[in-house]
Structure formats: structure tokens, C-alpha cells
N, C-alpha and C positions, 0 to 999 in steps of 0.2 A: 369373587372368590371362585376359584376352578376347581370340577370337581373331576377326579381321576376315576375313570373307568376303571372295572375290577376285569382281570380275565382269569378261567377257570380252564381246568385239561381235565375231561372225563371220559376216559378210555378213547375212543377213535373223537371224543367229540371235542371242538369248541365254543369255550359257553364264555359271552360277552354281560359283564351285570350292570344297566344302569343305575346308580343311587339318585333317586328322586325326594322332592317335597313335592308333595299331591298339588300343593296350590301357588307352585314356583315357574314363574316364565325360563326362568334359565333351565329350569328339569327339561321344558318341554320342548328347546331350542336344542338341548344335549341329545336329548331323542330320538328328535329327528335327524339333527348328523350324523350321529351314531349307524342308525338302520342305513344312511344315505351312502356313507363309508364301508356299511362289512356286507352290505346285501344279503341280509343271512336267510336261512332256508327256512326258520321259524322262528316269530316273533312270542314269547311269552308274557304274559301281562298278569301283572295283581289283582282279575278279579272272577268271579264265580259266575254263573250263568245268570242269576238275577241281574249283578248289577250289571253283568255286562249289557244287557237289555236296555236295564234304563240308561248307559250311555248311549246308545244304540239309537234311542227312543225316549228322548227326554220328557216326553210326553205322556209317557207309559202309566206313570201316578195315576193319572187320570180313571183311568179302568179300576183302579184299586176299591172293589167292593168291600167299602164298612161292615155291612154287616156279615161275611163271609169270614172277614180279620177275627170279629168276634166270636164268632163261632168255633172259629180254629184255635183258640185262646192266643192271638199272637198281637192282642193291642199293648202290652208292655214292650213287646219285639217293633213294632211299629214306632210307638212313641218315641223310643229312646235312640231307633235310627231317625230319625226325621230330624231330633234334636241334635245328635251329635254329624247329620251330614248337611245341618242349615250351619253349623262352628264351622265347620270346613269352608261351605260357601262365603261365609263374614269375611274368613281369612282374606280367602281370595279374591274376592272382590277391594279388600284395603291392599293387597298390592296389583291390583287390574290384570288378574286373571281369570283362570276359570278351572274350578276344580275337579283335577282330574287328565288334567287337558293333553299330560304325556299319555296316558291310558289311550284316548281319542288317537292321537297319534300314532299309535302303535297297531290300534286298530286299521287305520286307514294306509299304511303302509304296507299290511300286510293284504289288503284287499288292491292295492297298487302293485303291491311287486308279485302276487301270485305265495308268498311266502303261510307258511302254515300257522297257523295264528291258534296259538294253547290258553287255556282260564288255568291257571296257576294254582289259583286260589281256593280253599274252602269254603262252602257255602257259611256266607255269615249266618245265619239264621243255627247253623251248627257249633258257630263258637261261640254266640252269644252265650247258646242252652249249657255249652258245658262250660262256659265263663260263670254264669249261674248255677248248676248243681256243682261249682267247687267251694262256690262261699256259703261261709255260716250265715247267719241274721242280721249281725252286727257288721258285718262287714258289707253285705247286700245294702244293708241302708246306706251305710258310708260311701260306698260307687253310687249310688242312685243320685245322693244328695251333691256328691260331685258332677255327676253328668246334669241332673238339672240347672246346676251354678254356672253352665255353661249358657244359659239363653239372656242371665242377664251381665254377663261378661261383656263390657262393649270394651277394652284397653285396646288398644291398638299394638301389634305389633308388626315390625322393620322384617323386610326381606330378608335382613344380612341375619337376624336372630334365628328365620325359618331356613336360611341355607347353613348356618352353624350344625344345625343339629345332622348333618351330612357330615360331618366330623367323628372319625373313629371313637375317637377318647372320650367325645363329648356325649356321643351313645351309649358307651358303657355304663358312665355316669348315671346316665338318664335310665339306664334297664336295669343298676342297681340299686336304684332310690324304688322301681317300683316293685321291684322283688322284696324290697323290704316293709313297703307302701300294704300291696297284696300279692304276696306270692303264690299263688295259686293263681290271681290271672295274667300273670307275668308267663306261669308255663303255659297256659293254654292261646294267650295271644302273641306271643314270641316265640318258644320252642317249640309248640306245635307248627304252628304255622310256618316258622323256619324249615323245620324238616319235610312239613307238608309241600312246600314249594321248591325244596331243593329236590327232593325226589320229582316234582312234577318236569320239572326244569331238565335235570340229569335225562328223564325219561322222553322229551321229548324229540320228532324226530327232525332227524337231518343230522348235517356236523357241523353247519355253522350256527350257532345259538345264540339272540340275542333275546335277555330277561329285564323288562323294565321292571321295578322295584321300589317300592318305599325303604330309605336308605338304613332305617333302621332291620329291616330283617338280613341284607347284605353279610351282617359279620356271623350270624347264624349260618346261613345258607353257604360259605364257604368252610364251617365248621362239620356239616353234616351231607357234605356232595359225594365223598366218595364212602360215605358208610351203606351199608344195608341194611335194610329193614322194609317193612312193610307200613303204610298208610292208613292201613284200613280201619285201625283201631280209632287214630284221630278222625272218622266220621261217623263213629257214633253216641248217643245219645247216651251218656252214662242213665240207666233205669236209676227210678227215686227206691230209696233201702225200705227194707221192709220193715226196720225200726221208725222211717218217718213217715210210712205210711199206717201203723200202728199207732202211732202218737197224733195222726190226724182224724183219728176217731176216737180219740180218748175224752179230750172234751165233751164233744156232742154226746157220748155214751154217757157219763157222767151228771151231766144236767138233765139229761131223760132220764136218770136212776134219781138224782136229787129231787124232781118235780115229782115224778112217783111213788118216793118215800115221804113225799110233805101231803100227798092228797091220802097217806096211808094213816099221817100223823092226824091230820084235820083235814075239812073237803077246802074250808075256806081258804085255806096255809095255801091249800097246792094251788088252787083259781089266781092266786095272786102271785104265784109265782110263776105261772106261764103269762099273768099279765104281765110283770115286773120282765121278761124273757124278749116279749111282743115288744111294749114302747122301748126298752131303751133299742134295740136289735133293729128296729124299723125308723124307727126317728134319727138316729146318728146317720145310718144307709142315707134316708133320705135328706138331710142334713146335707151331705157328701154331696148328693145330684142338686139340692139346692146352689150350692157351693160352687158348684163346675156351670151352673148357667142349665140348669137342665129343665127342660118341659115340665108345664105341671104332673102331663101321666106320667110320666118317666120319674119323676118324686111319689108318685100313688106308687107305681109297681115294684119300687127299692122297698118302703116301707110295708108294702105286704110282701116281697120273695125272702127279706133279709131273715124273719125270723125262722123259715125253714130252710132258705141254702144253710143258714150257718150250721143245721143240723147235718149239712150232708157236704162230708169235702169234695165233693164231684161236680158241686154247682157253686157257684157263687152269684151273691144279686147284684152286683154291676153288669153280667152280663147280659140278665132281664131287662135292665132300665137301661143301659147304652143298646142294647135292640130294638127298646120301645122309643128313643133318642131321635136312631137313626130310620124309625117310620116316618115321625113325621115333621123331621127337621134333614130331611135326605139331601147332601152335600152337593153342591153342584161343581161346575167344572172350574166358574170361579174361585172357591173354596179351595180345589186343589190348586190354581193357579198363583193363589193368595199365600199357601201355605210357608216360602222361605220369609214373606215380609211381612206376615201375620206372627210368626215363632219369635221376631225380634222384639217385641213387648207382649205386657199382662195382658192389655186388652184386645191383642190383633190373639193371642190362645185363647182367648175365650169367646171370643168375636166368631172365630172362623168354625164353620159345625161340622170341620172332620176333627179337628183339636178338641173341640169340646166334643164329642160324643166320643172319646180316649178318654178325656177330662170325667166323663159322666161315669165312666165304668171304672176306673180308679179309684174315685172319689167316694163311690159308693161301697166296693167293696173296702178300703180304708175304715169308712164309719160304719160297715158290716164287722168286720174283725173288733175293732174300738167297742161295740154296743156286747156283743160277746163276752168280750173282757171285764168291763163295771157289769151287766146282768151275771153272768157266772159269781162273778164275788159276791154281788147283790143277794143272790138267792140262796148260796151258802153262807153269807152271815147271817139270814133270816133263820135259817136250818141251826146254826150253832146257838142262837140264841134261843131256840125254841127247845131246844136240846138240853 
């Protein structure tokens, strides 16, 4: 199936758009004719300075300090790219490519002909966060539980079904099942990003312009090429409201009011209710590190941090016990080298000790929040019955 170049007029400029499937030989055959035919004066590509690195440097994972990730709280940001960039690999590998490979292309073209070579793209790590501060609770779960469904997906699909969706109509489709799926990350990962890259593009220099592209933002980025506006907004971090930040000390204030009015009621009422706080708050945590394959101290440190992170939303005990994880289970180079063919079953993610020590701090604060939950009821149904 052949796919038609898009061509764009933006004041003095000409801007060529290729539509790609990330994991398509025929994208990256288009590609490269493409640049080979218009010798344009800057290549634009789909991605942000990270990833452009790691294509750059496919070795680059390698250096990726765990416990650094952890510290910076960005092991859910880690997990869920690793998971959703080993789907991409699967793809491409069941049609004998390699994911990305027009990106690679466009890079190496543009280091061949001398041509100006632009990152398009917005830093993922920016649209994750505001893919996240747009959904509720419910809906968080529901993408999570979707993206994890994605490692034990093994269905095979046909080339012709991943160059369909380079189809106008077939896009719309597809971008209006997820605006109704979730509409909130529909605008942040389509219309922003649309307009993020169409500005980047429009802005770029020279006047011959060619933009390789995943063929779904195509019908945005001719929608939004000759509007104006500014950028700036889409790169930042919506701040958390100060309703949710209110509401994330209401708990904790509440059981230190409830434990202090039962040691006012009776001494023994309250001992037992910071016991009742302890076991279940530390036992689920460590439960959670049990569960992920985690050291025995890394289960000690969940079961003593859990019951006083929970008092404090600024800390959470996964981060204690995937720290104390990756002391003395510290990842080696195999580990990362393991990681696309370890992510393809349960036991190569538990196996491999960068996955499990992500596993250890998930897991833990899971059975941190969980133990929370039953203790809190726990200790005010003690309160009402005493009442």
C-alpha cells in the first residue's frame, strides 16, 4: 500500500511531512527517498533530546542509575516507558525491523548531507506528568491496567494492519474511540503534541523542510501550521491543587487525632491502636516487597518505614525498600542488557533486578496505601464502638 507524502506552504517555507509506523520497513524506505529526492536544508524528527540519545546510543540504559530514578520519584515514569517501548520492540521484530529505524534515518541523513537536524518533539517525561495530573483515580487505574496488558499481549499482528492505520479515515477513527476511551489524554497526547510539533516544524530553519512523523499526528499538524500561538504552556508541569494537596493530609491528620483521642479515652484503647496502625501499615508494605522478589532487609525496611511514610505524603516506603533493594541486589550490565527479553514474561520481570527493584517499590507502597485503608477503618470502628 503506498503511502502519499503530505506537502505544507508556510510563508517563504516548504515543509514535506512523512507519515510513518514507528516499526514499518516501508516508513523507513519512504524516508530515506524522500530526504534522497528533496535534499532539504532541515530534517525534523519525532523525538526529544532523551530519546534522541538513546537512539544515538542504544547503549545509553546502561548508565541508568536505579537508585537516582528513585530518588527523583520517576520509577512509575521508568516502568511504564520500558513496558510500553519493549510493545514497540515485539511489533517490530514480528515484522523484521527495528523500532524507530525511520527516526535513525533521518538522523543519519541529516549528519550526511550537512542538513539541520530539529527534536520536534516534547520531552516525554513532560507528557507523561501532564497525561497524569489530567486523570482522575479511576481512570489512572484503567490506563495502568491497560499498559501493563500490554507485556502479556503476545497476538501477532500483519504489516498491512500497522500500515492501515497511515490511513486518514482510519485515524480519525482511531482518535475518536480515544477521546471517548480518555479524553483528557487524547488532548495532551494528540493536540498538544500536534501543535507542539507543528510549531516546531513551521519554526524550523531553512525553506526546504522535511518532518518525519508518526502518521497519526499528520492530520493535526496540518490543522495547526499556520495558526499562532505559543508553546510554552505545553511544557509545563500542571502544579498538584491545593484541594489535593489538602486532602493529602487529611488522613494522616485524622488518625493522629483518632489515636490521641483513644489514648485520652483509655491508655490501653490508644497502645492498641497505634499497634493495630503498625502491623497492618508494615505487613501489607512488606507483603508488597515479599511479592516483587525483594531481599529479606528491603521486607525489614518496608515494614518499619510504612507506618510512618503513610503519615507523611512526602515520603512513601517503597522508596526506602527499592533503595535498600538496589544496595545489595545492584543491577548489573546484564540486567540492563536482559531487560527487552526479560519484560516478555512473569518470570524474566521478576528475574531481572532492575524490574524487580521498580517491582519492590510499587509493590510496597500498593500494600503501604492498602494497610492505610483496613488500619484507618480498623481504628475508627474500634473508636465507634467504644463510643
Amino acid at each position: 500500500m503506498s503511502v502519499e507524502l503530505i506537502k505544507l506552504q508556510y510563508q517563504d517555507k516548504n515543509i514535506t511531512l512523512i507519515p510513518t509506523a514507528h516499526v514499518s520497513k516501508e516508513s523507513a524506505e519512504l524516508t530515506e527517498r524522500t530526504i534522497d529526492e528533496i535534499n532539504p536544508d532541515c530534517i525534523c524528527i519525532e523525538l526529544d533530546e532523551d530519546r534522541y540519545q538513546n537512539v544515538k546510543n542504544p547503549q545509553k540504559y546502561r548508565d541508568n542509575n536505579i537508585t537516582k530514578i528513585i530518588k527523583e520519584k520517576k520509577v512509575g515514569f521508568m516502568l511504564v516507558n520500558l513496558i510500553l517501548g519493549n510493545y514497540q520492540k515485539k511489533l517490530a521484530k514480528q515484522l523484521d525491523s527495528k523500532s524507530g529505524q525511520e527516526m535513525m534515518i533521518g538522523i543519519r541523513k541529516a549528519e550526511e548531507t550537512g542538513a539541520t537536524l530539529v527534536l520536534a518533539d516534547r520531552k516525554i517525561q513532560t507528557t507523561f506528568k501532564r497525561v497524569w495530573a489530567a486523570l482522575g483515580v479511576k481512570d489512572k487505574i484503567k490506563l495502568l491496567t491497560t499498559i501493563i496488558s500490554t507485556l502479556f499481549d503476545d497476538e501477532d499482528i500483519s504489516e498491512e494492519e500497522i500500515m492501515k492505520l497511515q490511513e486518514k479515515d482510519m485515524l480519525d477513527a482511531a482518535l475518536k474511540e480515544v477521546s471517548a476511551e480518555f479524553p483528557s489524554i487524547s488532548k495532551v497526547l494528540v493536540e498538544e503534541r500536534d501543535r507542539y510539533l507543528a510549531y516546531k516544524i513551521k519554526n524550523a530553519p531553512g525553506k526546504n523542510i522535511v518532518a518525519i512523523l508518526g502518521a497519526a499526528h499528520t492530520i493535526g499538524i496540518q490543522k495547526y501550521i499556520n495558526e499562532n500561538y505559543s508553546i510554552e504552556e505545553f511544557d509545563q508541569i500542571p502544579p498538584k491543587k491545593t484541594s489535593s494537596k489538602i486532602i493529602d493530609w487529611i488522613l494522616p491528620v485524622i488518625i493522629v487525632a483518632a489515636i490521641i483521642f483513644s489514648f485520652s479515652l483509655n491508655k490501653e484503647m490508644g497502645l492498641k491502636q497505634i499497634k493495630t496502625w503498625i502491623i497492618f501499615n508494615g505487613t501489607l508494605s512488606a507483603l508488597g516487597v515479599l511479592l516483587a522478589g525483594g531481599h529479606i532487609l528491603s521486607i525489614l525496611v518496608a515494614f518499619i518505614a510504612s507506618p510512618i511514610t503513610s503519615l507523611n505524603p512526602l515520603m512513601a516506603a517503597g522508596w526506602f525498600a527499592g533503595l535498600t533493594e538496589a544496595h545489595f541486589r545492584k543491577p548489573t550490565v546484564g540486567d540492563f542488557d536482559r531487560l527487552n527479553e526479560d519484560l516478555n514474561s512473569l518470570k524474566g520481570l521478576w528475574k531481572n533486578k532492575v524490574t524487580r527493584i521498580l517491582l519492590v517499590v510499587v509493590f510496597a507502597n500498593l500494600g503501604s496505601t492498602l494497610g492505610s485503608i483496613i488500619s484507618g477503618l480498623n481504628i475508627f470502628s474500634s473508636l465507634i464502638d467504644r463510643l
